[in-house]
Residue, then its C-alpha position, 0 to 999 in steps of 0.5 A: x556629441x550628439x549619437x548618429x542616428x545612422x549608426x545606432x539603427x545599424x548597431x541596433x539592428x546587428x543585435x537582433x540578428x545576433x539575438x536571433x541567431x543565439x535563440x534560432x537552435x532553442x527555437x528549432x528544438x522547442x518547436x521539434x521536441x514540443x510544439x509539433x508533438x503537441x500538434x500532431x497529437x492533437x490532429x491524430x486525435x482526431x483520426x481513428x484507429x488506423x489513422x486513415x478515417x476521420x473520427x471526428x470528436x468520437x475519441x474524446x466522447x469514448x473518454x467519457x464512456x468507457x469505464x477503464x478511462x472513467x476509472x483512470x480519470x477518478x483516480x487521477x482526481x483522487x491523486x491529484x487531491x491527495x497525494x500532493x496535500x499530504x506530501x506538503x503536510x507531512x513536509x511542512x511538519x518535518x519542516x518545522x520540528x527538525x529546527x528543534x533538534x539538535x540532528x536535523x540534518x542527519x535527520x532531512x537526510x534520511x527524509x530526502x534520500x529517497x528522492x535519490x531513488x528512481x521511480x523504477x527502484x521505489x517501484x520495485x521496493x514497494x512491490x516487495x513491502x505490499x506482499x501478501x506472504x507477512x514473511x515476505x511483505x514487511x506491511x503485512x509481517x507488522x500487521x500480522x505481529x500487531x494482530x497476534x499480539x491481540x488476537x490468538x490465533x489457530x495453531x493448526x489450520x490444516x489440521x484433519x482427521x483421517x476416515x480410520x480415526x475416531x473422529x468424524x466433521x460436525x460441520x463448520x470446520x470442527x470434528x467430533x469423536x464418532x462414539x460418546x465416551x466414558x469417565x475413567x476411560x482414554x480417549x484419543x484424538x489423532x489428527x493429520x495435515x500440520x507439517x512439523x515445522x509448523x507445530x509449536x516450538x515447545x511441543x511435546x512428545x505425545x504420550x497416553x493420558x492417564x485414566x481417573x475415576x470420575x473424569x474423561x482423560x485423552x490424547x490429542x496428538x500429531x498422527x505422523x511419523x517424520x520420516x515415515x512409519x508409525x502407525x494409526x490410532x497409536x501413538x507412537x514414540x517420535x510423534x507430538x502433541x497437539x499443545x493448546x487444542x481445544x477439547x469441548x464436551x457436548x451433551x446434547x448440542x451444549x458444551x458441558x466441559x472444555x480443556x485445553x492440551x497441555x504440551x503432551x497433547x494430554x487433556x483431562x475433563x470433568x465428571x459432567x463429560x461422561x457420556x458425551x461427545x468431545x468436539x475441537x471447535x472450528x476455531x482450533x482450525x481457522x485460517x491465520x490471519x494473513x494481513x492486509x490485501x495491499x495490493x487488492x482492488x479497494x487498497x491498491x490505490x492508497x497503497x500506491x499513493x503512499x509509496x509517492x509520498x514516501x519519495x516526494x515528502x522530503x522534496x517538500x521539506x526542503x522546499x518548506x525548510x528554505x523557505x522557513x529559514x526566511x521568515x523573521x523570528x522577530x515575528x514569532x517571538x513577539x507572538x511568544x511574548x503576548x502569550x501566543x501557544x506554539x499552535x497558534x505561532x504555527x497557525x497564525x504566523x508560520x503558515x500564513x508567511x510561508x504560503x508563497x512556498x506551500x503554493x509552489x510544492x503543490x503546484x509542482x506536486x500537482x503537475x507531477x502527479x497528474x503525470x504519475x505513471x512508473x509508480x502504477x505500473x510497477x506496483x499495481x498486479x495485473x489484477x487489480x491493475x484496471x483499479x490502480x489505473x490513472x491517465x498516464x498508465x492507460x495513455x500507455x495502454x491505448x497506445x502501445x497495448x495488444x489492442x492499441x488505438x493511437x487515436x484514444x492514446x492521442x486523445x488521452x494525451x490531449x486530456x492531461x494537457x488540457x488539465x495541466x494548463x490550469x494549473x500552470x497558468x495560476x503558477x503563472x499569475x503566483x510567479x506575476x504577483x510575487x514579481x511585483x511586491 
């Protein structure tokens, strides 16, 4: 039986209503939470800083010639470049080597935890690893251990003589005794300003050296009694000795001789030292290194971008790691069996089937960062804050700052969406092209 032409366009008709009532509400809110912000920002723009002016394109030419902005869109580029290429990279790579181990999912667990961080959090720890104190920032704690197992450093940085004591500054930070001495005589060199916890752990007690015929003997010692007492030029009972300073012999402007304090602070030099002038070298007073200025203008952003990869690369193994466990082994183990190399069933085989899902972590990593802003404001010290400064920081900073102006914090905001858009409209045509294979 033929249908009723009648009832099918009443039915028809009833389902749009239907259709139209159900999709109403997501309409009100899209409009209300999406369509008239982007709206208003974008007329706000172009008003001035009060609102009641006209300012025409002046907001937009300010993003082009004001160096804090032109800093901001810099590094956004930078982020957008690298951030998103090396959390892929370092994802892709997890990826592929935990399907050769017997833990990898204890492994990607420990990867993707900190995903479970917020921005806030990861903020907060980050801050604390960049610490310039190494006994506080564990980078810089690795970074001076590595230093120091290559490199000596000074044991005693403050170090100074008092005007009482027999030795005077040379100039670059070193000291020399005020008279020439003589072999078979004691010569003592009595220092200041180390606090005792500082001195080295296996230090001695300081004692007098004994004289020898023939060579220059002395005492480099801490002239400072814990708890008060003592006094100059004498070396008293509780006080210790300067273990490992350097004592040289200069004859004129030549160093003749040098020795090193045993743990006594005791030292004993040649015959070719009588007469001379014994000097520590600047070197016995150098400041130790100290690490790394993470956090400084030329680091800071790196710094920050490590911290984002540290979070989002267990996002992108994931990601890489389902989209992995597709691909045909068929594949990769007839590549095997023609004498293919592991690199070359990577490169040839594993990347190019998994484009399709490298194309989307990027994609998503890119809209993210362009959008980056918790990260920057936690870590980055206000210092070096304006060097670290992106898109969205200074969004913020235009438009809720001490000298807030809504019109650029509008036009900044109208910015970021224009360089979204790209990218989410080759996302698009990717998602198009994938609909139709």
């Amino acid at each position: 039986m033929p249908p009723v032409k009648g009832k099918r366009k009443s039915v028809t008709g009833t389902r749009k209503l239907v259709a139209a009532g159900f999709l109403l509400p997501a309409l009100v809110l899209l409009g209300a939470l999406v369509v008239y912000p982007i709206g208003f920002s974008v007329y706000r723009s172009f008003f001035d800083k009060s609102g009641d002016s006209f300012a025409g394109l002046d907001n937009y030419i300010e993003l082009f010639t004001d160096d804090t902005i032109l800093t901001a869109v810099k590094n956004n580029a930078i982020w957008v470049v690298v951030a998103p290429t090396v959390a892929t990279a370092l994802g892709l790579i997890f990826a592929v080597l935990t399907e050769r181990v017997r833990w990898s999912t204890a492994f990607k667990l420990v990867i993707f935890m900190p995903m479970a961080i917020s921005m806030l959090a990861s903020g907060i720890i980050f801050r604390l690893v960049y610490e310039q104190d190494p006994e506080r920032g564990i980078a810089n704690a690795v970074a001076v251990g590595v230093h120091d197992t290559f490199s000596e450093s000074a044991g005693f940085p403050r170090a100074r003589p008092l005007p009482v004591h027999p030795l005077k500054p040379a100039g670059d930070g070193a000291f020399v005794t005020k008279e020439t001495v003589s072999a078979g005589t004691e010569v003592l060199l009595p220092l200041v300003g180390v606090a005792p916890a500082k001195m080295p752990s296996d230090a001695a007690p300081a004692k007098a050296a004994k004289t020898a015929d023939g060579r220059v003997t002395g005492t480099a010692w801490l002239d400072f009694t814990k708890g008060g007492g003592g006094k100059p030029n004498v070396i008293d009972a509780k006080e210790l000795g300067l273990k490992g300073i350097k004592v040289e012999a200069v004859k004129d402007g030549m160093v003749v001789a040098s020795a090193t304090a045993g743990a006594d602070g005791t030292f004993s030099l040649p015959e070719a030292a009588d007469g001379a002038q014994l000097r520590l070298p600047a070197e016995n007073f150098r400041e130790p290194y100290n690490g790394v200025d993470w956090l400084g203008p030329s680091l800071v952003t790196p710094a920050i971008i490590g911290s984002y990869i540290w979070m989002w690369a267990g996002f992108a193994m994931v990601l890489i790691a389902a989209g992995l466990a597709s691909v045909p082994r068929e594949l990769m183990e007839a590549a095997r069996v023609d004498g293919a190399t592991e690199w070359q069933v990577f490169r040839r085989i594993t990347v190019p089937l998994l484009a399709p899902v490298l194309a989307v972590v990027m994609v998503t990593l890119m809209i993210n960062v362009l959008k980056i802003f918790d990260l920057v404001f936690i870590i980055a010290p206000g210092s070096s804050q304006d060097d670290a400064n992106v898109l969205a920081l200074q969004l913020y900073r235009s438009s809720f700052g001490t000298d807030a102006d809504l019109g650029v914090g509008s036009a900044i905001a109208v910015l970021l969406l224009l360089l979204v858009i790209p990218v989410m409209l080759f996302n698009i045509r990717r998602m198009r092209r994938e609909t139709r294979r």
